[in-house]
N, C-alpha and C positions, 0 to 999 in steps of 0.2 A: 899463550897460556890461558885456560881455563879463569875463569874466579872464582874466587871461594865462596861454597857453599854455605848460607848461612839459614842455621838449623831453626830458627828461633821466629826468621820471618816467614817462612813456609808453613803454609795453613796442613797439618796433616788429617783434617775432617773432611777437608773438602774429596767429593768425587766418591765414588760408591766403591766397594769391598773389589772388583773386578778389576778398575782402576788402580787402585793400592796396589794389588798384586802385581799388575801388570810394572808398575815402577819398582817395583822391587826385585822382578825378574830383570827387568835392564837397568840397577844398577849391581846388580852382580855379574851380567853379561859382560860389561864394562869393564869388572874391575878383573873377572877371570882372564879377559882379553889383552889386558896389560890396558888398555885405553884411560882408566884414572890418574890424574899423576899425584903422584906420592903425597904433596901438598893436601888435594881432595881427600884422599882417603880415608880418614878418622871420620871426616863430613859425612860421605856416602853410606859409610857403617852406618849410622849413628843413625840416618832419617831411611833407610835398611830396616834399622832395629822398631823405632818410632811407627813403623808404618804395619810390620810385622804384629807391633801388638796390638795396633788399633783394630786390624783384622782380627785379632784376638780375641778382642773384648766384643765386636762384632759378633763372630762365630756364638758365641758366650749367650750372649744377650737373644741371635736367634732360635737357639738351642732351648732357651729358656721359655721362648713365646710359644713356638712347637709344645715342647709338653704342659704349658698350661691351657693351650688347644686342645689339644688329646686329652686331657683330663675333664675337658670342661664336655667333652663329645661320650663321655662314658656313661 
């Protein structure tokens, strides 16, 4: 059996936007696959979700340095 994921000790800053994603695509690959067991799964969501927004606020934050480059170029 697996161990339990634990959400709290997992650094989710670490490693860059390409990374993130990439863990996020195989923990869905996992769970699509039947391969998580029932136990994990709330786990998996969860640092899924966690990882999802940090790319989020990521995106955000590049999006924002972009147009204050362009603005500063005009």
């Amino acid at each position: 059996m697996q161990p339990h994921l634990n959400i709290e000790v997992m650094t989710i800053k670490e490693g860059g936007y390409r990374k993130q994603i990439e863990e996020v695509e195989a923990i869905l690959e996992k769970i699509e696959n039947g391969e998580t067991d029932i136990d994990d799964l709330a786990a998996e969501i969860k640092r899924a979700s966690l990882l999802l927004n940090e790319c989020k606020e990521k995106l955000f934050r590049t999006e924002q340095e972009v147009e204050k480059i362009m603005k500063s170029e005009e």
